[in-house]
C-alpha positions in Angstrom: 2.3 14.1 12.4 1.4 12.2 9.3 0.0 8.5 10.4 0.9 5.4 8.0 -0.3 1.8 8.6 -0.5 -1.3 6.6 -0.1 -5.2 7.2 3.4 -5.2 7.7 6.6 -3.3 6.4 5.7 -3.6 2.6 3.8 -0.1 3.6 7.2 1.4 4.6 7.4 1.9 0.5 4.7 4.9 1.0 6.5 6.1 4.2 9.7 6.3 2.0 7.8 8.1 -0.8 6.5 10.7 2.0 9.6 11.3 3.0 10.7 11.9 -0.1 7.9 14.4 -1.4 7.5 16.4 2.2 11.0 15.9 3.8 10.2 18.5 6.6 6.9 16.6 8.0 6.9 14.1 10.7 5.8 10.5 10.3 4.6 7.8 12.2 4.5 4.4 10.3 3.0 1.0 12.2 3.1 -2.4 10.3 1.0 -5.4 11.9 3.8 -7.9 11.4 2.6 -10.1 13.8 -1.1 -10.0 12.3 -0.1 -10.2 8.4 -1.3 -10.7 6.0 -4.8 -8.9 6.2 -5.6 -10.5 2.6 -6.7 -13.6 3.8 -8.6 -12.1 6.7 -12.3 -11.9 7.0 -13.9 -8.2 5.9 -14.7 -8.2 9.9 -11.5 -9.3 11.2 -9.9 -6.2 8.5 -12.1 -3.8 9.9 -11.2 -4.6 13.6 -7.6 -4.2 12.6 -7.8 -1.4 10.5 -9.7 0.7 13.4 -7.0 -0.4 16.6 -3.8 0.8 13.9 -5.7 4.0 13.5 -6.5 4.8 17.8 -3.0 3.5 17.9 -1.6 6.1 15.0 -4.0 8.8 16.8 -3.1 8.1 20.4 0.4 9.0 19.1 -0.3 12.1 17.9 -1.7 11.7 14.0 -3.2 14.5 12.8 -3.9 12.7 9.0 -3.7 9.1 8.2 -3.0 7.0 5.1 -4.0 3.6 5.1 -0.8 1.9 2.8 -2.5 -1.1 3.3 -4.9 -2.0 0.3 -6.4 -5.1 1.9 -7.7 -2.8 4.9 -8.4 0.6 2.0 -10.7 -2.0 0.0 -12.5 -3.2 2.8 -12.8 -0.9 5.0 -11.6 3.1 3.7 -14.7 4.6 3.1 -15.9 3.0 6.7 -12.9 4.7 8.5 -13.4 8.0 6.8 -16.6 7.8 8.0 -15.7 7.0 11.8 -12.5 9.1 11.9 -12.6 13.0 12.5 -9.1 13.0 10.7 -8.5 12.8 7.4 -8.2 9.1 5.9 -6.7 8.4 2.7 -5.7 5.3 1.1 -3.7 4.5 -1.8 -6.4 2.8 -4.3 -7.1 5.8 -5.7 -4.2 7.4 -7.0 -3.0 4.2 -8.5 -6.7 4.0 -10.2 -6.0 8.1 -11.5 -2.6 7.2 -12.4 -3.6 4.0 -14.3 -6.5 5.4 -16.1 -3.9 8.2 -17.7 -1.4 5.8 -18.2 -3.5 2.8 -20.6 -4.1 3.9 -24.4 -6.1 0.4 -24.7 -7.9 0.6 -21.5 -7.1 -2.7 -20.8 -6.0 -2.8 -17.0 -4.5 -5.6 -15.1 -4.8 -5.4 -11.4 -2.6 -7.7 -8.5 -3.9 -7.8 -5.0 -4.5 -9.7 -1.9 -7.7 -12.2 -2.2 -9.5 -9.4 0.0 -8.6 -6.8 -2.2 -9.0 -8.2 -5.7 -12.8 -9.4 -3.9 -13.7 -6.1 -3.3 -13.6 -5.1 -6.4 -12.7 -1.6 -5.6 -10.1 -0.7 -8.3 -12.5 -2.0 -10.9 -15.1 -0.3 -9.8 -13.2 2.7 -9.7 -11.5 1.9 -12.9 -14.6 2.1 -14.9 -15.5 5.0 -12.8 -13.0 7.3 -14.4 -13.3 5.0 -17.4 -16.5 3.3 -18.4 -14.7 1.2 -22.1 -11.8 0.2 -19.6 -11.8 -3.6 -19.7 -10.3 -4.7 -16.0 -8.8 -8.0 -15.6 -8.1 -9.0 -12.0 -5.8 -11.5 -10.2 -5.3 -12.2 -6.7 -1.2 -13.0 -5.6 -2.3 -14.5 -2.2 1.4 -16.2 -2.0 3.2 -12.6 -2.7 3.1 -10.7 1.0 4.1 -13.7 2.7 7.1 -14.1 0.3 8.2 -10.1 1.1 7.8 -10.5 4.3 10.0 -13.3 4.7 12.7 -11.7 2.5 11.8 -13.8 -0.4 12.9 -11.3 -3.0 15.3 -13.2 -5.7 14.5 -16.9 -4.8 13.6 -19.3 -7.5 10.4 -20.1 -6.0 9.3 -16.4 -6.1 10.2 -16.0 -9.6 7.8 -18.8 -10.9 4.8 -18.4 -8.6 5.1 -14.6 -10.0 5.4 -15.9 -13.5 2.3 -18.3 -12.5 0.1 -15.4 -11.2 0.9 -13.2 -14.4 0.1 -15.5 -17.2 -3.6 -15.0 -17.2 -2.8 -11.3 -17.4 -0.6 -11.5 -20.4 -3.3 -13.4 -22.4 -5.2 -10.6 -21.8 -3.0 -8.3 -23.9 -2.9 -5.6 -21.1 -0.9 -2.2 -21.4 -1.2 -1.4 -18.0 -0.6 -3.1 -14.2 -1.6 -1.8 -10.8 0.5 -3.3 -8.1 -2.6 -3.5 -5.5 -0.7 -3.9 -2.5 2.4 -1.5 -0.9 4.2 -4.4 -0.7 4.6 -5.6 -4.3 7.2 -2.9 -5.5 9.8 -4.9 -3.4 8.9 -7.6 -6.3 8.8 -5.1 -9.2 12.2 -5.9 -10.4 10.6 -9.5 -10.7 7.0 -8.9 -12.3 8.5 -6.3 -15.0 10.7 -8.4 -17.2 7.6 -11.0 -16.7 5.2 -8.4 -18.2 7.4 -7.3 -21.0 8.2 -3.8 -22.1 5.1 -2.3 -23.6 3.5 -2.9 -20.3 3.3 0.0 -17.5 3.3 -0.6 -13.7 1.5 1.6 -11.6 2.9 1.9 -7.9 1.2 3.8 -6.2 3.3 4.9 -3.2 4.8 8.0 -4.8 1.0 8.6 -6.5 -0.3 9.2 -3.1 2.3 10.8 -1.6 2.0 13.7 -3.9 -1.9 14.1 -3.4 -1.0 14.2 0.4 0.9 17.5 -0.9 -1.5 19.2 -3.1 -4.2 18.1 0.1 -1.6 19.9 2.7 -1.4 23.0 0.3 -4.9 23.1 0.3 -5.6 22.8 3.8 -2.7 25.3 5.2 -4.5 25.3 8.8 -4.0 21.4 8.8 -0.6 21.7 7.6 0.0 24.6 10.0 -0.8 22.1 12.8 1.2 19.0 11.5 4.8 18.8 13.2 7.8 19.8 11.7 11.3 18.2 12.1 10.5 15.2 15.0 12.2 11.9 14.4 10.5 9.6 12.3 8.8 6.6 14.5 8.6 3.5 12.8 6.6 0.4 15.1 5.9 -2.8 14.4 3.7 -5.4 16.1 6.3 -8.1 16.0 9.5 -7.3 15.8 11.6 -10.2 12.9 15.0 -10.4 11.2 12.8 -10.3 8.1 10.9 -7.2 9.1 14.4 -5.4 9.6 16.2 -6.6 6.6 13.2 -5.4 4.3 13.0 -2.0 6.2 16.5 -1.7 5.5 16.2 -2.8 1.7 13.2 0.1 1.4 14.9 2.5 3.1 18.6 2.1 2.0 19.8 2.8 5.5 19.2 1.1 9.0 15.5 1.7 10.3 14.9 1.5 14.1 11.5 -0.4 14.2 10.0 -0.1 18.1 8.3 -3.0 19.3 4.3 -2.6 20.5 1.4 -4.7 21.8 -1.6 -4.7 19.5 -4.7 -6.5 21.0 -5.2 -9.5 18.8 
């Protein structure tokens, strides 16, 4: 089965785009409601999360994980791929591919969690792929919290948004990655804010399609991923606000199963 985590149920945006691109695999999606958001957590405390939602994904019968999370793939990807027999991928990357063919100027705006804009991962990879790219970065600290509560067409939501993306309008960018799975709940929000000329990069559907091409070119892996099991969807705290937002991803009802993560 193919194993998503992230912070809470902003992730479920990738699970949806999996489902979408391989509608005959299996998936197993668990969001750490009760332990979001990761962006404010230490790179310690992240790591310790990020390697209990993979045993847990792995105890139920992973065979490939993506972390959806990008607090937890800045900080700690490359240490899980390291740690983990399975394959680990994240979703920094194909936003960074997709961004990088999508900017004529080269002048990329980035929105994350504090932990993920610290990192500095999608500028470094930025520049990797792109060495003239100029990079301007902003942490949204406020913008998880105000998903995961449902916060989606409130006045107060608008404005801190409007706040956040000033600095990056000054910059005269032509391109924004959304750094976090959670933000294209907010996209109807940050585009009009941005302004036409300005593309957003989402990254959900960008990884989801280099889980295909990996699949096809690992047919024995594929071979042994299931086929046609219910999609299991847990959560570590199980809110109103957690269901309504599944339900807003999804377009239909999703059953979210209650489990016990160690703190």
């Amino acid at each position: 089965m193919i194993g998503i985590f992230d912070s809470g149920v902003g992730g479920m945006t990738v699970a949806r785009a999996v489902e979408e691109v391989l509608p005959e695999r299996s998936i197993i999606y668990f969001g750490d409601v009760a332990r979001a958001p990761y962006g404010s957590k230490s790179p310690a405390t992240i790591s310790r999360y990020a390697r209990q939602n993979c045993d847990f994904l792995l105890a139920k019968g992973a065979r490939v994980i993506i972390v959806a999370c990008n607090s937890a793939a800045s900080v700690a990807g490359h240490l899980l791929q390291q740690e983990y027999d399975v394959p680990i991928m994240e979703v920094i990357s194909p936003a960074v591919a997709q961004a990088v063919r999508a900017s004529v100027s080269g002048r990329i705006g980035v929105i994350g969690t504090r932990a993920t804009i610290n990192a500095r991962v999608y500028e470094q990879e930025i520049c990797a792929l792109k060495p003239a790219a100029k990079v301007f970065s902003q942490p949204c600290p406020l913008l998880v919290p105000l998903v995961e509560e449902g916060w989606l067409a409130k006045r107060e939501t608008k404005m801190i948004i409007r706040r956040y993306l000033h600095p990056l309008r000054a910059r005269s960018i032509d391109t924004l990655v959304l750094g976090c799975t959670h933000y294209p709940l907010l996209a109807h929000l940050i585009k009009p804010r941005l302004g036409p000329h300005v593309q957003v990069i989402d990254s959900s559907l960008a990884v989801a399609h280099v889980l295909k091409k990996f699949l096809v070119d690992n047919p024995t892996l594929a071979d042994s991923l299931a086929k046609g099991e219910e999609n299991r969807y847990y959560v570590s705290d199980l809110t109103e606000a957690a269901q309504s937002t599944a339900r807003r991803i999804f377009g239909r009802p999703i059953n979210l199963e209650l489990v016990q993560i160690e703190k």
